[in-house]
N, C-alpha and C positions, 0 to 999 in steps of 0.2 A: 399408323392407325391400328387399332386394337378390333379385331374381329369374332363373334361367336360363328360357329361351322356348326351347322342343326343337324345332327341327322334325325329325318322322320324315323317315324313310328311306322310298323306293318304289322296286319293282324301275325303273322309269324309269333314279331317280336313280342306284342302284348299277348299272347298267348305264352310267356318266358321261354317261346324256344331257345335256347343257346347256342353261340354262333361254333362251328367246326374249330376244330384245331388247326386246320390249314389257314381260314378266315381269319384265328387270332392271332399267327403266324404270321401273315401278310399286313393285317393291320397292325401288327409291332414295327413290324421293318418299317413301314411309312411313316409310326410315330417316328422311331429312331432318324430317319431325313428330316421329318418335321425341327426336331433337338439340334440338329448339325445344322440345320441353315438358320437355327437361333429363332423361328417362329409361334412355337408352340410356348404358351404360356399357361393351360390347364386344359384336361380333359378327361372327360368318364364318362363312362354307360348307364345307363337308368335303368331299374327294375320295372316291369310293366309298371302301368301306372293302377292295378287290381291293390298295389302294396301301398299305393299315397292317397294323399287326399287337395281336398281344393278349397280353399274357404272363399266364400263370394262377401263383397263387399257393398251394403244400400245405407250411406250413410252413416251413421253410428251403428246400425245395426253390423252381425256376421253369421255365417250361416255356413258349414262344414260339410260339405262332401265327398263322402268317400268315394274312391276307387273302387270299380275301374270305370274309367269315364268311355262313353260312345263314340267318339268321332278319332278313330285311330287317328285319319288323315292330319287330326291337328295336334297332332301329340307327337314327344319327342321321345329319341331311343339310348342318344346320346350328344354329346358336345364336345368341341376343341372351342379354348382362345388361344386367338393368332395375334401377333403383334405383324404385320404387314402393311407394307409402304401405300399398296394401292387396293382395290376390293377386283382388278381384274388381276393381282399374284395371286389373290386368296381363290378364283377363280380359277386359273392356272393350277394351281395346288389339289383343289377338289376335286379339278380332271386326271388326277395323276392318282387317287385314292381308290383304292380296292375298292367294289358295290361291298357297301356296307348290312346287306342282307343277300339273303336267297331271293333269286329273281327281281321282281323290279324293285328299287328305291328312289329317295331323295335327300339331297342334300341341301338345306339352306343357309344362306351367306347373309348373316346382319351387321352391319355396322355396328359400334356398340360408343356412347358417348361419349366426349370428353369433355373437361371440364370448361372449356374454351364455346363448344357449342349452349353451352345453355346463358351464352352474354349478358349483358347488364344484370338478369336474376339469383347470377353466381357473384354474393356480395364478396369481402374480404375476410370476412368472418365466416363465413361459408368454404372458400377456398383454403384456409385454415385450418377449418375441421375438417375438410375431405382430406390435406394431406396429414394431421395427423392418425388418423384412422391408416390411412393407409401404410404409415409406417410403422404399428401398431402391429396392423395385417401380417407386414413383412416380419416382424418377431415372433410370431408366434406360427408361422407355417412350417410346416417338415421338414 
């Protein structure tokens, strides 16, 4: 099973403090276990969210909002995907990860789909162009 690792957002982070050099130290090495037990499949840090925007969606209409948005608490600072067997390794794992800020944080753990959960709506022709896309994906990555 394929997992995102959320880390929240803290007024800290959206405010672009940067994290220590000890902090990115620690969070290397973790990556580096992450890579040797084969689970890590992509991750990065997000600029406060002052640098993006949001477009809201009412039908055909769109509507563009910039950064920074108000609710730190639902905002995100960075992500891992995990390829993991179960969501209590990916648990297991989380526990084992530097606080990914000064003083308190959070980390959230989602599931992320597979092509198998979305049944009878994932025609053949659908599962077709998900894998070629996806192998498309795989030529053109770094």
């Amino acid at each position: 099973m394929r997992v995102m690792v959320i880390i929240k957002a803290t007024p800290d982070s959206e405010a672009g403090q940067m994290p220590s050099e000890q902090l990115l130290t620690e969070m290397g090495r973790f990556n580096e276990e992450l890579v040797q037990a084969g689970l890590l499949l992509a991750g990065d840090g997000l600029h406060p969210s002052s640098r993006g925007a949001r477009v809201r969606f009412s039908g055909r209409e769109r509507q563009v909002i910039d950064g920074p948005f108000a609710e730190t608490k639902e905002l995100i600072a960075g992500y891992w995907i995990w390829k993991v067997e179960s969501l209590q390794q990916a648990v297991e794992w989380v526990k084992r990860c530097p606080n990914p800020m000064e003083g308190e944080s959070e980390i959230e753990i989602r599931p992320l789909f597979e092509m198998e959960d979305f049944g009878a709506a994932m025609s053949a022709e659908l599962i077709e162009q998900d894998e070629r896309l996806r192998a498309k994906i795989e030529q053109i990555r770094p």
